[in-house]
RORO-292839 format. One record per residue: residue number from 1; residue in one letter; x, y, z of N, C-alpha, C, CB in turn. Coordinates in pm, whole numbers. Atoms other than C-alpha are relative to their C-alpha. Glycine has a CB too. Layout:
# residues N
     n   res     n.px     n.py     n.pz    ca.px    ca.py    ca.pz     c.px     c.py     c.pz    cb.px    cb.py    cb.pz
   NUM     A        X        Y        Z        X        Y        Z        X        Y        Z        X        Y        Z
...
END
This chain:
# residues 81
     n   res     n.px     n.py     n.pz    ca.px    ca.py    ca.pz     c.px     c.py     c.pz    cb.px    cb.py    cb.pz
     1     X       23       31      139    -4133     1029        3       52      112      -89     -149      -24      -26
     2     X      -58     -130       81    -3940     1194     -311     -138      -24      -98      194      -11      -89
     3     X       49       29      166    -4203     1239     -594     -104      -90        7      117      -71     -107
     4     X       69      126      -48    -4446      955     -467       63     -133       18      -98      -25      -82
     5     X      -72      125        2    -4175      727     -445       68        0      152      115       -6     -134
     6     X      -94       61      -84    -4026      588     -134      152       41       -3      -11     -132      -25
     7     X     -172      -57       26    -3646      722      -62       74     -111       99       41      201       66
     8     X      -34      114      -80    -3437      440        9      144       34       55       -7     -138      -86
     9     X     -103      -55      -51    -3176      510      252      128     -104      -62      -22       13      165
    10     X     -104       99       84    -2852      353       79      142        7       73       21       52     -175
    11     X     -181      -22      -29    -2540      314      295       87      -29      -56       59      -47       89
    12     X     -107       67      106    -2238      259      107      157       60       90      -26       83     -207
    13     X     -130      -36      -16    -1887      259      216       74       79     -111       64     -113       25
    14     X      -51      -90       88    -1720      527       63      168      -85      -34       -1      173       83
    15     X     -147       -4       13    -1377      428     -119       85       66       65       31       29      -96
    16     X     -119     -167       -4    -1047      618      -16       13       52     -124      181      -20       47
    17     X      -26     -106      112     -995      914     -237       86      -57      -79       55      135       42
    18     X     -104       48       79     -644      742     -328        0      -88     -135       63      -63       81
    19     X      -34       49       32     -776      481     -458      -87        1     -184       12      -81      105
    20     X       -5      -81      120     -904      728     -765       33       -1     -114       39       66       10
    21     X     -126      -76      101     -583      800     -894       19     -118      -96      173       48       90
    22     X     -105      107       81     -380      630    -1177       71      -60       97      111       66     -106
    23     X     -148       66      -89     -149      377    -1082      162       54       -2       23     -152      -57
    24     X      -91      -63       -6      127      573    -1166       23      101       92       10       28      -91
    25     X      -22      -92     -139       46      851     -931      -15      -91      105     -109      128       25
    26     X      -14       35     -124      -21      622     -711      172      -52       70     -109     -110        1
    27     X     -187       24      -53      343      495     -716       78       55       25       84      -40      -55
    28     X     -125     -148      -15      508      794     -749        5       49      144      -54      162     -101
    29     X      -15       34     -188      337      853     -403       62      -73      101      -84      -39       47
    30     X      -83       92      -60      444      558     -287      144      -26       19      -30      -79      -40
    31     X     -114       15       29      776      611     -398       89       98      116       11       31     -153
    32     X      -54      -85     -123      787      885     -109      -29       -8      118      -18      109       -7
    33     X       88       74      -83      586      683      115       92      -98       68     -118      -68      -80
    34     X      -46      162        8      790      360      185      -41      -52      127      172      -32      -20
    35     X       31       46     -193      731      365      575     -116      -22        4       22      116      134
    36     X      125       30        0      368      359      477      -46     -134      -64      -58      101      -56
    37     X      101      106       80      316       95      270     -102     -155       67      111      -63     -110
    38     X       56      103      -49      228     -177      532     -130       54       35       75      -61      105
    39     X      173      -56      -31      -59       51      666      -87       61      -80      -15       94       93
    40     X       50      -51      142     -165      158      318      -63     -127      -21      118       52     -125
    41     X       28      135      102     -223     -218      184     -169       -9      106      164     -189       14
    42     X      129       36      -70     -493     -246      505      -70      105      -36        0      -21      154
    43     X      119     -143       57     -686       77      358      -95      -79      -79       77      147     -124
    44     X      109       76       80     -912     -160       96      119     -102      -72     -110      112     -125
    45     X      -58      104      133     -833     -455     -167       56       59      -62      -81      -70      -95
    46     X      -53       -9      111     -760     -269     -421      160      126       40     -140       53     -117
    47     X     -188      -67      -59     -458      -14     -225       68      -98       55       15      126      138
    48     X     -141      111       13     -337     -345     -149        4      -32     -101       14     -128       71
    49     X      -49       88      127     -340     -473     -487      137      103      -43     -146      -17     -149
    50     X     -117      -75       74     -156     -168     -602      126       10       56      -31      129      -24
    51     X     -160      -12      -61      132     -166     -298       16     -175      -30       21       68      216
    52     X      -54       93       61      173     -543     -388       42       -3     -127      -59      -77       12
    53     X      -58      -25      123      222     -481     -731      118      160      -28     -142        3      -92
    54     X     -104      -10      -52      403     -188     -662      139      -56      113      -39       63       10
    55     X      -87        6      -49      647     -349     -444       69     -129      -32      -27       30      108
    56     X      -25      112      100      634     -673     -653      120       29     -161     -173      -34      -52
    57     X      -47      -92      117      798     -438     -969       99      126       51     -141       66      -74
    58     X     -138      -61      -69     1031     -235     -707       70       33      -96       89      -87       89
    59     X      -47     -151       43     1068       99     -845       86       60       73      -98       94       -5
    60     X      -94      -75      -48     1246      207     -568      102      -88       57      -50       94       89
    61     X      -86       59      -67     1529       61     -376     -108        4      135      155       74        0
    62     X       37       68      -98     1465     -165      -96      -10       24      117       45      -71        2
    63     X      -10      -93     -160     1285      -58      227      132      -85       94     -196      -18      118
    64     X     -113      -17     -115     1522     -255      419      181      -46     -106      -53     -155      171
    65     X     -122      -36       43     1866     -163      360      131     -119       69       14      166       51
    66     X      -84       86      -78     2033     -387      623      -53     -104       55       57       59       92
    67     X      104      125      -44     1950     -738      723      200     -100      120     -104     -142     -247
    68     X      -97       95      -87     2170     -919     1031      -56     -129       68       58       83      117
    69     X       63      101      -91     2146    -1246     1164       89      -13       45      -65     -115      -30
    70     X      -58       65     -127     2272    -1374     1488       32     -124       54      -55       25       72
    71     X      -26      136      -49     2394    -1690     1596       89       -8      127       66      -79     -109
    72     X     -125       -2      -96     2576    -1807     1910      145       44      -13       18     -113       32
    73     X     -102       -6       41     2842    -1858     1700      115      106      -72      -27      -70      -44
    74     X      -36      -60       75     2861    -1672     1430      -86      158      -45       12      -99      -81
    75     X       87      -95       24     2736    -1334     1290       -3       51     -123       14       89       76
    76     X        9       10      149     2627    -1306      931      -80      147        8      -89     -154      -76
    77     X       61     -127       66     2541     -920      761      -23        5     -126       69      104       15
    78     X       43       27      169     2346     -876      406       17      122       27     -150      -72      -84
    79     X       44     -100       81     2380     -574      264      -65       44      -93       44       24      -22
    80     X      106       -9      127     2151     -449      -17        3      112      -65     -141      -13       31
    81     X       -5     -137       65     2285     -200     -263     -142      -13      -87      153       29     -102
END
């Protein structure tokens, strides 16, 4: 007891620290991040809201740079300046 009162134990999931910041720092991070962002978005809702909307508004150039498809036949390459 605190005071005559009952102390009620209160678990709470703590946020990540990250998800603190402005959204601007958070992008700017992100902007040096890119290899992270798939295992960032599973950190809570709201660090996925922000790498979907960061990557929805693609500030930086595109994590993937090269895209090939294969066919028996034929063989088609995208590039992505």
């Amino acid at each position: 007891q605190v005071h005559g009162q009952m102390r009620k134990n209160v678990t709470k999931t703590e946020s990540p620290r990250l998800e603190l910041l402005p959204r601007d720092l958070i992008w700017t991070i992100l902007d040096y991040l890119p290899q992270a962002l798939f295992d960032l978005r599973l950190t809570s809702s709201k660090l996925r809201s922000h790498v979907d909307n960061y990557a929805y508004h693609s500030r930086q150039s595109s994590i993937v740079e090269r895209l090939g498809i294969f066919s028996r036949t034929d063989v088609i390459n995208f590039w992505i300046d």
